[in-house]
C-alpha angles and dihedrals in degrees: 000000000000147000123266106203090173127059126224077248105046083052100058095044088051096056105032087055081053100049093043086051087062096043082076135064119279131231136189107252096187152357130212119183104308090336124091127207106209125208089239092065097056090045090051096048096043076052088062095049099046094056091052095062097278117152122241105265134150097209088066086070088061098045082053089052092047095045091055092046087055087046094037091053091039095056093052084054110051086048089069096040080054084235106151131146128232127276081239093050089050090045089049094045089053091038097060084042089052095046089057100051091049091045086051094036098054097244138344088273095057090050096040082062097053096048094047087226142062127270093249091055093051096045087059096047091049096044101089098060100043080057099058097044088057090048089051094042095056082044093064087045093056093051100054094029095112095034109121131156121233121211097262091056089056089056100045094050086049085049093051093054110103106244086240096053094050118124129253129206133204128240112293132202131182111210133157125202143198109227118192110194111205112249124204111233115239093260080050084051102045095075092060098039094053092041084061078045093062101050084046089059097039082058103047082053093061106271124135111280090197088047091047085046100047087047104041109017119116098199106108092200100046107022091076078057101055084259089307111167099172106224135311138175115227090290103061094065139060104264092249084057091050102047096057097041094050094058101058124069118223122309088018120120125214128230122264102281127183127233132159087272094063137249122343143152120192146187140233111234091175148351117218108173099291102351131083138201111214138152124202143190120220138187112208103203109228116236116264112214090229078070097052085054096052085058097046088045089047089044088053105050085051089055095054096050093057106037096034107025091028083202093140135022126244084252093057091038089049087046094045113036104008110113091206119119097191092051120025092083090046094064086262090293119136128241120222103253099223096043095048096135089059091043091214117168092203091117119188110229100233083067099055109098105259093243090058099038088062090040084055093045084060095057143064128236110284094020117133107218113225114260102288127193106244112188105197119207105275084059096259115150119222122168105216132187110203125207111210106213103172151342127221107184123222104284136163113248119295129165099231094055104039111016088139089058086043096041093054086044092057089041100059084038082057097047094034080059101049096047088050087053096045100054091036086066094035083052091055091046097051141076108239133162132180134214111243091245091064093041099091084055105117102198081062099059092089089049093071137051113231087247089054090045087061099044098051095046083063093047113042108180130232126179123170111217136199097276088057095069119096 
């Protein structure tokens, strides 16, 4: 149904690291101009990293120090640029925070104990400084928003890179493909549906929802929790989910409803404003091979249209029968995955899925491959015909080859560059101090001037806060 990125344990480790850190007394760590960076922010916050696999590393302390200087400069900043975000911006930003932590968690119980505190309660304390991320983050935008880099700035930073420190970039393709997914028929269907049908019924009748979940659900995340999925607003679920959680009110159960996942029906446990605890069972119906064939037989004919009839392009074949979401409205070409933004359809080789990639090594440039059975990891069957557009060979860096890779090269130099210049006269211009624990970092040098070294070192600063009471 959903991804769970925590574990219980990783959890419990978080926020029992959190909870030991307030047990002592706190300290500032660091002022910067009229803010202070307490010691209990960067514990908690180590605490953080090291529940979500992080491992033990007192640099990252550091790291940590150095990040909440660069917020805590920005802010004051942005104050005085009259930069802010709105109050909604800031609720949306802790809500989506909030709805992973309960998703991970198992439920907002689970996570309100470990919390030791409600949810309410911990939205309010962390507001402040979700705030004033937000706030820095639209600062440094600000900063490098009208930086832009001209051709000839492009040339001249290509131009500046040693011959022997030039990039070099594996072989690219660019390559679409049509992807028909098997579908069961409705009498293929029926089975599975009225087997949904049947637990409905069992637990209409009195038994135990969470039992009948644990024995016969087919959800790997919820099925160990009696089909518990913790609570989500519309967004958490699949639409078909939604739409029928957000119509019953609390202890009702829905009717069975169909999604690409399968065949569920759930129940809602509780309503609180727009989110909803809920647990589900659902049968995911196993794929027949008559239905495999139907696919091959479909994939086919539209092969044979293209290649023998030539009575419609791949562009036209990928929009109208693909069953690809990524790729259909793309003409069936891939985007590079991590240039998305770009959307660029260069793709490194070493990206490409293995079965595709030697179905590729076999064709010419231009050539359309007949429909292949791919099996992705989870086991699920597609038959895909792939369309091979163009190949770039492994080369080192030119700018006639690759001038949209340079020129964002040449554009994150440019802003790196302004933002270094920004904060090292902001830096010049602002009272910070830094606590002696922090000062063998070596990213925080440039954070002191040699007479406010001196200074701190003689005044080291100590403050007990609230968490530190009995």
């Amino acid at each position: 149904m959903r991804k769970f990125g925590f574990t219980l344990l990783s959890l419990i480790i978080f926020f029992s690291a959190a909870h030991a850190q307030k047990k002592t007394l706190d300290k500032i760590a660091g002022v910067v101009g009229g803010s202070i960076i307490l010691q209990s922010d960067i514990e908690f916050q180590y605490a953080r990293y090291l529940a979500e696999g992080g491992q033990p590393n007192d640099n990252v302390k550091c790291q940590l120090m150095q990040r909440l200087l660069t917020q805590k400069l920005l802010a004051q900043q942005a104050i005085i640029d009259s930069v802010s975000v709105s109050e909604d911006d800031v609720d949306q930003n802790i809500d989506r925070r909030m709805r992973y932590m309960i998703q991970n968690a198992g439920g907002q119980e689970r996570l309100e104990q470990f919390l030791g505190r409600s949810v309410i309660q911990y939205k309010d304390e962390i507001r402040p400084d979700i705030k004033e991320q937000a706030v820095a983050e639209k600062m440094q935008r600000k900063i490098t928003e009208k930086v832009g880099v001209t051709p000839q700035e492009v040339k001249r930073y290509f131009e500046s890179i040693p011959k022997d420190s030039l990039p070099s970039y594996n072989k690219e393709v660019e390559v679409g493909e049509i992807v028909f997914q098997p579908k069961l028929n409705r009498d293929e269907k029926a089975y599975y549906r009225k087997k949904a049908e049947d637990l409905r019924t069992r637990v209409k009748a009195g038994e135990d929802f969470a039992t009948l979940a644990i024995a016969y659900s087919q959800d790997p995340g919820s099925a160990p929790n009696g089909g518990d999925l913790g609570f989500g607003d519309r967004t958490s679920y699949v639409k078909e989910f939604s739409a029928a959680a957000f119509k019953l009110k609390a202890g009702e159960i829905s009717p069975v409803f169909e999604s690409d996942f399968g065949f569920h029906f759930l129940q809602v446990i509780e309503r609180r404003g727009e989110q909803v605890h809920t647990r589900h069972i659902l049968i995911t119906p196993a794929m027949t091979q008559a239905a495999i064939d139907r696919t091959k037989t479909k994939a086919d004919s539209i092969y044979d249209i293209m290649i023998r009839n030539k009575s419609i392009s791949f562009s036209e074949a990928a929009a109208a029968y693909s069953d690809s979401k990524d790729s259909k409205y793309n003409g069936g070409m891939l985007l590079n995955e991590k240039n998305v933004d770009a959307r660029s359809t260069f793709i490194p080789t070493d990206q490409l899925d293995p079965q595709m990639a030697l179905v590729l090594d076999t064709m010419k440039v231009n050539a359309i491959s007949k429909p292949q059975l791919y099996t992705a990891q989870d086991g699920k069957k597609t038959y895909k015909i792939v369309y091979l557009r163009s190949v770039t060979p492994a080369h080192p860096a030119n700018l006639t080859q690759d001038f949209p890779k340079i020129k964002d090269l040449a554009q994150n130099n440019k802003v790196n560059r302004t933002v270094s210049q920004w904060f090292e006269k902001r830096r010049k211009e602002t009272f910070i101090k830094i606590d002696p624990e922090f000062q063998s970092c070596g990213q925080l040098k440039t954070w002191l001037t040699p007479s406010l070294l001196t200074s701190v070192q003689a005044e080291p600063a100590a403050v007990a806060t609230e968490t530190a009471k009995p």
